[in-house]
Backbone bond lengths (Angstrom), bond angles and torsions (degrees), N, CA, C in turn:
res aa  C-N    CA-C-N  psi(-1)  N-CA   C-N-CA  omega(-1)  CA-C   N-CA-C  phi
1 X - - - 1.455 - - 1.525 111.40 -
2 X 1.534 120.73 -33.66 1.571 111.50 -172.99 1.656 105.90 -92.14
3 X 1.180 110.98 16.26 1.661 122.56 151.54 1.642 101.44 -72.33
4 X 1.232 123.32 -72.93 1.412 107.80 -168.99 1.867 125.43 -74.67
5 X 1.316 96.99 26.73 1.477 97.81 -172.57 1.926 114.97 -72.85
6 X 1.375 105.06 -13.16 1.514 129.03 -150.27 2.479 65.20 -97.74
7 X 0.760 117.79 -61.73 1.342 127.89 -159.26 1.312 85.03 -62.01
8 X 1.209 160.82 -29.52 1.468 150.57 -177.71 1.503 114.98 -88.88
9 X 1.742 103.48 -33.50 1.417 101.50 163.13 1.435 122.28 -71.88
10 X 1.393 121.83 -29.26 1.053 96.63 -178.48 1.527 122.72 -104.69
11 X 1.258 107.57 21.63 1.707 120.46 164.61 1.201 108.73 -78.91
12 X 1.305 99.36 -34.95 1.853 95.54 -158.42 1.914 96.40 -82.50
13 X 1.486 123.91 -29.22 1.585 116.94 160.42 1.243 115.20 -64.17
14 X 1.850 112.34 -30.80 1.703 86.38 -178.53 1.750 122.05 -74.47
15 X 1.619 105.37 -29.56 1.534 124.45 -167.04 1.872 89.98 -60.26
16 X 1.921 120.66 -48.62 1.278 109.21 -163.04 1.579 107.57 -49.00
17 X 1.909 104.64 -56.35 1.546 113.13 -168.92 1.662 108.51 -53.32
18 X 1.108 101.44 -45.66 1.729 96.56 180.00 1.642 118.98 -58.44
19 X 1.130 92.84 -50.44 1.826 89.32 175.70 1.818 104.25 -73.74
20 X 0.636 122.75 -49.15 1.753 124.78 -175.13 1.370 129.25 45.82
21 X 1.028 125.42 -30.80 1.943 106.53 150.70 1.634 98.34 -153.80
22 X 1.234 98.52 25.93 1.993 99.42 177.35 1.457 96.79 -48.83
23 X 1.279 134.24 -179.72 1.433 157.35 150.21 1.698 119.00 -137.93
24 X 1.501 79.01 166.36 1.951 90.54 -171.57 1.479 94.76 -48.33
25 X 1.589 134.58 157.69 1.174 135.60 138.92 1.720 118.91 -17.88
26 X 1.222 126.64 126.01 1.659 120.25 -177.53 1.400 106.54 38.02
27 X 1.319 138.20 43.01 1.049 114.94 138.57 1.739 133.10 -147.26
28 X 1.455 148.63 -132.13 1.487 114.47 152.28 1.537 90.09 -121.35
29 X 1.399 140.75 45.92 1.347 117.27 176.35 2.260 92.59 -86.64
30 X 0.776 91.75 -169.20 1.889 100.65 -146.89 1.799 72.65 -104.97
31 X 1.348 110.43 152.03 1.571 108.67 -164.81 2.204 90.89 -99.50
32 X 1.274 112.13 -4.20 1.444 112.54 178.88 1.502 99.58 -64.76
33 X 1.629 123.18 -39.13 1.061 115.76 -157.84 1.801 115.12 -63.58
34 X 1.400 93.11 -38.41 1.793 103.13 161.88 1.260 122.29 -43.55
35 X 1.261 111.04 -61.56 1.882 119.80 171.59 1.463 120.08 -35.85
36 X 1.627 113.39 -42.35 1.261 156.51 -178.38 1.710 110.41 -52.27
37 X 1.504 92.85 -71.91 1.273 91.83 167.94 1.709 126.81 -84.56
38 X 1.253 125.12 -24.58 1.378 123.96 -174.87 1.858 101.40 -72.81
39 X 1.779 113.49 -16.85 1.398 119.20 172.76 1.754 104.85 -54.47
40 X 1.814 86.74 -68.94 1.700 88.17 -167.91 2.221 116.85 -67.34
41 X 1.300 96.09 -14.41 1.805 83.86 177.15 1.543 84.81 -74.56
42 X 1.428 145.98 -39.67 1.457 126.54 -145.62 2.451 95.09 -68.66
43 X 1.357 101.65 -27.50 1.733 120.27 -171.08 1.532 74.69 -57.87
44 X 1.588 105.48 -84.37 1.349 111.86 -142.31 1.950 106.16 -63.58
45 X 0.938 122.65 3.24 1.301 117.21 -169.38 2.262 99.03 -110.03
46 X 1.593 98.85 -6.02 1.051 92.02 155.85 1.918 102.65 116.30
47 X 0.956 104.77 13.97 1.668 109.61 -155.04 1.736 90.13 -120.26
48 X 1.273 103.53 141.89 1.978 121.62 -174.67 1.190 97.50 -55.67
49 X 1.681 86.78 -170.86 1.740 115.63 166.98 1.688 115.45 -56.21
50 X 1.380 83.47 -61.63 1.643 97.96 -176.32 1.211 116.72 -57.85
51 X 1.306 125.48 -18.07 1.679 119.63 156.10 1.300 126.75 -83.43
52 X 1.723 117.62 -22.98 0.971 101.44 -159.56 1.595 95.63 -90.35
53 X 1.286 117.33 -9.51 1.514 117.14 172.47 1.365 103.93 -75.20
54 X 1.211 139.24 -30.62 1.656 126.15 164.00 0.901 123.54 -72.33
55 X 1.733 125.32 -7.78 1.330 106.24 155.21 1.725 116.71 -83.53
56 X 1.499 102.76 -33.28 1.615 97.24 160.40 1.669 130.45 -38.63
57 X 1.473 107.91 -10.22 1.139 110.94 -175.30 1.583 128.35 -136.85
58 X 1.840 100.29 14.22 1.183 125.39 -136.56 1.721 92.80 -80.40
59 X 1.571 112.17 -14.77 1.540 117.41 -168.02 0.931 115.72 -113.04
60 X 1.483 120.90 -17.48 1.310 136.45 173.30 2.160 125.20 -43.64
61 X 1.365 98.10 -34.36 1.865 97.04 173.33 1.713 98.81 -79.40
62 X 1.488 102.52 -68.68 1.330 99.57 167.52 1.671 137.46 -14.93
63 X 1.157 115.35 -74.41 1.125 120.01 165.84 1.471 140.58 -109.76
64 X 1.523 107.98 42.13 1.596 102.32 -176.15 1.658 82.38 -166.17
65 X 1.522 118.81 162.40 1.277 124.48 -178.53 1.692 118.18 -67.73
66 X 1.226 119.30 9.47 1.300 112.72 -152.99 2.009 80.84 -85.22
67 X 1.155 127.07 161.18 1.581 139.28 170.08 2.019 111.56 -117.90
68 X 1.725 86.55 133.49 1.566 78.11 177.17 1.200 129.02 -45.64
69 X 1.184 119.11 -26.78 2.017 110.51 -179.56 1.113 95.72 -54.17
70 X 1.682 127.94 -44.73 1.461 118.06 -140.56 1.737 90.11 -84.94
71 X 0.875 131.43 -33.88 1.886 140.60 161.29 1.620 115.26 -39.54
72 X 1.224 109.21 -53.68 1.714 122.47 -167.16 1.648 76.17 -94.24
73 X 1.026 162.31 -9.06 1.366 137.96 -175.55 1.899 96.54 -101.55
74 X 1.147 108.02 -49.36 1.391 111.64 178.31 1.672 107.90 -61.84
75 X 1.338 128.67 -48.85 1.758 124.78 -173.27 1.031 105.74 -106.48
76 X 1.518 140.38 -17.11 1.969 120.13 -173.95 1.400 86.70 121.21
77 X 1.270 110.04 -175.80 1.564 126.74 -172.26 1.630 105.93 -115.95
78 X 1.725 111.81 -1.17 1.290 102.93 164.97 1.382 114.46 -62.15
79 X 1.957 119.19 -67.50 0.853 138.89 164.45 1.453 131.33 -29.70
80 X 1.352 108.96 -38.80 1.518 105.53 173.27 1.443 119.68 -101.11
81 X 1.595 109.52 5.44 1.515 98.74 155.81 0.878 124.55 -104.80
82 X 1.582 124.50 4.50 1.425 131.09 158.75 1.743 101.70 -74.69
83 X 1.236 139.40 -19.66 0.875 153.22 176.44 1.472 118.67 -59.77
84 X 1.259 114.36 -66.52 1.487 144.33 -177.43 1.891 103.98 -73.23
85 X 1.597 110.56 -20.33 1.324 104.15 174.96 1.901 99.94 -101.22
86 X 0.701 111.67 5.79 1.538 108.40 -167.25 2.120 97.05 -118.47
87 X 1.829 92.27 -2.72 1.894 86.76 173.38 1.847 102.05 -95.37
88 X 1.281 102.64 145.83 1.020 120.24 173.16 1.600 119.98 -84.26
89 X 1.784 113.86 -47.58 1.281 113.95 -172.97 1.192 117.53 -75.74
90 X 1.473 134.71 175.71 1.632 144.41 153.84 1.158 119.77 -36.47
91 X 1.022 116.59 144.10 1.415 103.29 163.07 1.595 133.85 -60.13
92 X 1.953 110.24 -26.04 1.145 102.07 172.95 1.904 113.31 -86.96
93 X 1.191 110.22 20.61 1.195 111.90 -151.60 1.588 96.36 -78.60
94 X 1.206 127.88 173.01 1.477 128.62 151.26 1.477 112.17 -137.89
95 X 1.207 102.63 173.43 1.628 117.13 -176.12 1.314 129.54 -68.36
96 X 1.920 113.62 1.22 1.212 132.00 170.17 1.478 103.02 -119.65
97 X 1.515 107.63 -26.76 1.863 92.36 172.12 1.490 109.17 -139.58
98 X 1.315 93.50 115.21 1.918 96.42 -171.59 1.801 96.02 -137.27
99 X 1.376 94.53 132.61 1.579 106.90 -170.00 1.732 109.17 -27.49
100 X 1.013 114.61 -166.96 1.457 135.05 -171.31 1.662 90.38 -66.42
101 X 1.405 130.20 162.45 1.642 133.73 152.04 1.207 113.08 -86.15
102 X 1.455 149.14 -7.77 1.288 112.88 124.13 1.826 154.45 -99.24
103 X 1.239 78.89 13.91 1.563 110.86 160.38 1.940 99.75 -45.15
104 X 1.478 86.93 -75.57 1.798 111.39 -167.16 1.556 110.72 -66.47
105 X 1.738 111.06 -22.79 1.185 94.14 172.19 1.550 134.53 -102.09
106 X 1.237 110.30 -22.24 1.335 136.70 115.39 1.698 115.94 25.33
107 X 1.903 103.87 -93.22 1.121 148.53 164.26 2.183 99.15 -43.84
108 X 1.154 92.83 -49.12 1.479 89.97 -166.67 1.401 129.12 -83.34
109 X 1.603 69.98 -13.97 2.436 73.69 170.56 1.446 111.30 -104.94
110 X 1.437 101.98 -7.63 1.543 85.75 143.29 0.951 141.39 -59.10
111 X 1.057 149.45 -40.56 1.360 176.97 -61.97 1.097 122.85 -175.03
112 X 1.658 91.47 -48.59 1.855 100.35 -174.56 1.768 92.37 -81.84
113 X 1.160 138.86 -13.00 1.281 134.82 167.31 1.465 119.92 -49.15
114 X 1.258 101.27 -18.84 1.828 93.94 -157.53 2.085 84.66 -136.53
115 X 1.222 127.38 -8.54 1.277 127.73 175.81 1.824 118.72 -41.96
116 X 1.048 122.98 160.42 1.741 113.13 -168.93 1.934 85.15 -104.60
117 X 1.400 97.38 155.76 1.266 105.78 -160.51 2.015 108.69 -68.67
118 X 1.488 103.30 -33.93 1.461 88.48 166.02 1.716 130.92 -43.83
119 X 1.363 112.00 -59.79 1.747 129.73 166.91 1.739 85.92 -48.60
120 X 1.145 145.63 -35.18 1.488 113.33 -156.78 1.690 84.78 -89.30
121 X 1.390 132.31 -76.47 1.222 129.31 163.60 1.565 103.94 15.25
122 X 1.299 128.60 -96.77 1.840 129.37 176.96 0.836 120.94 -61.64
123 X 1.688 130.44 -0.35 1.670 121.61 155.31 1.395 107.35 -64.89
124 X 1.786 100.65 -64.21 1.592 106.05 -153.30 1.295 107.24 -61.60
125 X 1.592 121.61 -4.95 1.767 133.30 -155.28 2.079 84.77 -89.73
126 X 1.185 111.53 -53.83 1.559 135.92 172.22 1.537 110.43 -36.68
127 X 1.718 88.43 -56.94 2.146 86.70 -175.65 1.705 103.40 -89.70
128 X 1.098 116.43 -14.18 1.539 115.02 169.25 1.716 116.37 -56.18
129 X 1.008 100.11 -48.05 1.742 115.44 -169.38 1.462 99.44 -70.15
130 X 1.740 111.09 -39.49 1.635 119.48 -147.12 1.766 86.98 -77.25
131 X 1.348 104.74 -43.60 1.355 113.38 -159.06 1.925 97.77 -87.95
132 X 1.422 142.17 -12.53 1.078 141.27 -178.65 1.831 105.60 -84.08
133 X 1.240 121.51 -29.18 1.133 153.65 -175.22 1.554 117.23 -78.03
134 X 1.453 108.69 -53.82 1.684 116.57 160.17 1.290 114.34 -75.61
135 X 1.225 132.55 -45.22 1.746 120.71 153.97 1.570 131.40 -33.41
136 X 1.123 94.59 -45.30 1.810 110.48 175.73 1.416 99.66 -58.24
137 X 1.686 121.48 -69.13 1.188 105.70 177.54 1.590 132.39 -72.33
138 X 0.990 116.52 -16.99 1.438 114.92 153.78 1.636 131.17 -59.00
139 X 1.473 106.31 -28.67 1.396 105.54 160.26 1.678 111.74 -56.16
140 X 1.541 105.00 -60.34 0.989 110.06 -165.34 1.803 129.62 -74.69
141 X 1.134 102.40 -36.08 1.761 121.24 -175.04 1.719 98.73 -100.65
142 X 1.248 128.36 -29.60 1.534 125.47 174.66 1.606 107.57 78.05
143 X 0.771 111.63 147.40 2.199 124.63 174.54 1.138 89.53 5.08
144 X 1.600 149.38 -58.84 1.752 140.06 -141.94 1.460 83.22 -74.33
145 X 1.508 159.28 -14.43 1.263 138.66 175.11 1.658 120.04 -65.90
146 X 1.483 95.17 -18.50 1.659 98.32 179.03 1.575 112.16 -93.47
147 X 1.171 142.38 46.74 0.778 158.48 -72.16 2.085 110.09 172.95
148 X 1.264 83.95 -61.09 1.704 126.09 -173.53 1.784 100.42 -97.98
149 X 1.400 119.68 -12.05 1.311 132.64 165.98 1.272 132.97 -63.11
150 X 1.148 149.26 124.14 1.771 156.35 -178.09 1.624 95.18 -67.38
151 X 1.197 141.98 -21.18 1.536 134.03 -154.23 1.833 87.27 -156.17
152 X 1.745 85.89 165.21 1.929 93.97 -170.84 1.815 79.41 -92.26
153 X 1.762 98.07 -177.88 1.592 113.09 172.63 1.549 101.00 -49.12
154 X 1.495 119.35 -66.35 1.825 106.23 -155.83 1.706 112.42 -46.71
155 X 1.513 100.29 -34.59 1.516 83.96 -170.40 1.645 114.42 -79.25
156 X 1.518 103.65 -32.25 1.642 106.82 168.49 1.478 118.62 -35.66
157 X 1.689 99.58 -52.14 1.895 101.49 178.58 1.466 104.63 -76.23
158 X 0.958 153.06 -30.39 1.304 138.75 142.09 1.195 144.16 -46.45
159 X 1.153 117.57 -22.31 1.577 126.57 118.02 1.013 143.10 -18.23
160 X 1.613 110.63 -86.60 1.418 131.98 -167.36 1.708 83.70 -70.32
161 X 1.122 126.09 -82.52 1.929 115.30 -168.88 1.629 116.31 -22.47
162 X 1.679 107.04 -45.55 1.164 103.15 -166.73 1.609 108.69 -93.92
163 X 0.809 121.06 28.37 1.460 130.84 -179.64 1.718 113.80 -124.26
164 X 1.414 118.36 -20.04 1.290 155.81 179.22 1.906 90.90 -83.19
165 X 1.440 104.16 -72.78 1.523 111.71 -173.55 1.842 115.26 -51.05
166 X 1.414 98.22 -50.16 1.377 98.88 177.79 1.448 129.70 -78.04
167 X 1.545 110.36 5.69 1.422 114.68 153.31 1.423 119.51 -110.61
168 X 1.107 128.92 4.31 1.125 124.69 153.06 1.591 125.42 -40.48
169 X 1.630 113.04 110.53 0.943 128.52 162.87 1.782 112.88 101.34
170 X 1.588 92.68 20.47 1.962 94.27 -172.41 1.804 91.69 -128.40
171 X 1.441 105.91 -19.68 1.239 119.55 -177.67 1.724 117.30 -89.02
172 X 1.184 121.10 -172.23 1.838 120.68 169.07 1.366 87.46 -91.32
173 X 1.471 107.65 146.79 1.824 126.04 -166.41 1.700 97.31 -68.93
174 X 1.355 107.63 -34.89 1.460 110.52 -162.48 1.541 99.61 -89.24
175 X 1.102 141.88 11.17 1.491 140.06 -166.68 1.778 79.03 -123.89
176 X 1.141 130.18 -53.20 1.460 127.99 -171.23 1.691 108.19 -71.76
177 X 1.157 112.23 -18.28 1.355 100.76 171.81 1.378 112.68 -82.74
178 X 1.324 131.87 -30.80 1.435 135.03 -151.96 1.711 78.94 -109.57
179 X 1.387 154.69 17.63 1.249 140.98 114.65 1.770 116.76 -52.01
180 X 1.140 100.74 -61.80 1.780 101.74 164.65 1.282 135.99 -52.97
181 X 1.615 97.69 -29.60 1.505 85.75 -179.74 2.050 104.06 -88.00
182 X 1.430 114.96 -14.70 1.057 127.11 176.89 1.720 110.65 -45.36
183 X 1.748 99.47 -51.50 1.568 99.99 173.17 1.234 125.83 -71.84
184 X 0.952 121.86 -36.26 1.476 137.92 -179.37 1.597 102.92 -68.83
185 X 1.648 135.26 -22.18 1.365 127.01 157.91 1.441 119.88 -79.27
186 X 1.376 114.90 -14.36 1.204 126.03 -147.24 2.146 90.95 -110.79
187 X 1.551 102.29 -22.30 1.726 101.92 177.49 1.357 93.21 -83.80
188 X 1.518 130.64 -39.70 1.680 139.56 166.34 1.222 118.73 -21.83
189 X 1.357 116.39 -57.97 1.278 140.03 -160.73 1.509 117.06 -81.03
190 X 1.241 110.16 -59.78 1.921 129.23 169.52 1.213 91.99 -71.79
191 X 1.704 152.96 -69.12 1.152 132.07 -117.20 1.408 120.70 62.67
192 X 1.094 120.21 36.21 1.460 132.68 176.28 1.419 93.44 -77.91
193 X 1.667 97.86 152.44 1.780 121.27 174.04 1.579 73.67 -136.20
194 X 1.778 94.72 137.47 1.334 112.16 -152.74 1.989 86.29 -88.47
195 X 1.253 109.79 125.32 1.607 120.88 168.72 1.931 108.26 -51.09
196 X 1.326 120.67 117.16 1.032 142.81 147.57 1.547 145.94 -82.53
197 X 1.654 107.40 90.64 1.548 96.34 164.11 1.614 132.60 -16.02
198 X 0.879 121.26 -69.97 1.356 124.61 -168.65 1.749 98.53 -87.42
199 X 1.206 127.73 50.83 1.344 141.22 143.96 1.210 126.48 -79.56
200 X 1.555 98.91 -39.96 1.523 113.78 -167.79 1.334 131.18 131.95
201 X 1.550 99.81 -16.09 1.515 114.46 173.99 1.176 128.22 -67.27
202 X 1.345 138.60 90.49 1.304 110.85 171.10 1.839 120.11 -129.39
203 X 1.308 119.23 51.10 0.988 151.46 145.42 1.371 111.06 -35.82
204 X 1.430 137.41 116.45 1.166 110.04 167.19 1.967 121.85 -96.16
205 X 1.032 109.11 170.08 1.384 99.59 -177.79 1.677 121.44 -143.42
């Protein structure tokens, strides 16, 4: 492991320069600090160097110009296929135009169905933080935090459950439960009735 320590430093300089003064969604915390933490839950939840630098970098195709070659050319092909499983958009997509959000999310739980359990490890580490983080402000700011959101509450909890469901059993049991119980505070909170395909909706959004 203290072979790849040089590999964590220099993810965590490339992820700062690439993101460079982004911020959290609605707010001004510095968007590194996310990277930051979804790094250390991937440590403490039991996962190497080499992961925890793909989660350092896990947002980086997604949202900033950098392209996976240029990722898997800079860290190995461990790193950038934890990378490429942890992107959500198209490939032709970019960070100002990326299909519909449920187009992409849609697309993405497929995926995480059949994903190898390392890449699931720095997802669920990703929706843990994302989803520990929107609770906080929902305690505090109430429903107007969703607001700053791509999708209303039903589809969010339809989301977060089914993103919870489709790692079940690739992840640690106790990291997959506290995804579930994440939604289930988070339907508490909004009063969300979880949005259903086979309702009738098929609008995309």
């Amino acid at each position: 492991m203290a072979a790849d320590r040089p590999l964590l430093a220099r993810a965590l300089e490339f992820a700062a320069v690439a993101h460079g003064d982004q911020t959290r969604k609605g707010t001004t915390i510095p968007y590194v600090s996310h990277l930051l933490q979804v790094s250390g839950l991937v440590l403490e939840w039991g996962g190497d160097l080499e992961q925890a630098a793909a989660a350092l970098l896990h947002d980086v195709v997604e949202d900033t110009p950098v392209s996976l070659d240029e990722v898997t050319a800079a860290f190995g092909p461990g790193v950038g296929g934890i990378v490429a499983d942890c992107t959500d958009t198209y490939a032709d997509d970019t960070p100002g135009n990326k299909r519909p959000w449920l187009v992409r999310k849609r697309a993405y739980l497929e995926r995480l169905r059949i994903i190898q359990p390392r890449s699931a490890l720095v997802i669920a580490c990703d929706k843990l933080h994302n989803t520990s983080t929107l609770l906080v402000d929902l305690e505090l700011h109430g429903v107007a935090t969703l607001a700053r959101f791509n999708a209303p509450a039903p589809k969010q909890l339809w989301y977060f459950r089914a993103v919870a469901a489709a790692l079940e059993g690739r992840v640690p049991e106790g990291l997959q439960a506290r995804l579930s119980e994440h939604a289930e505070r988070f339907a508490a909170l909004t009063g969300a009735v979880e949005w259903r395909e086979d309702e009738g909706e098929r609008r995309e959004a």
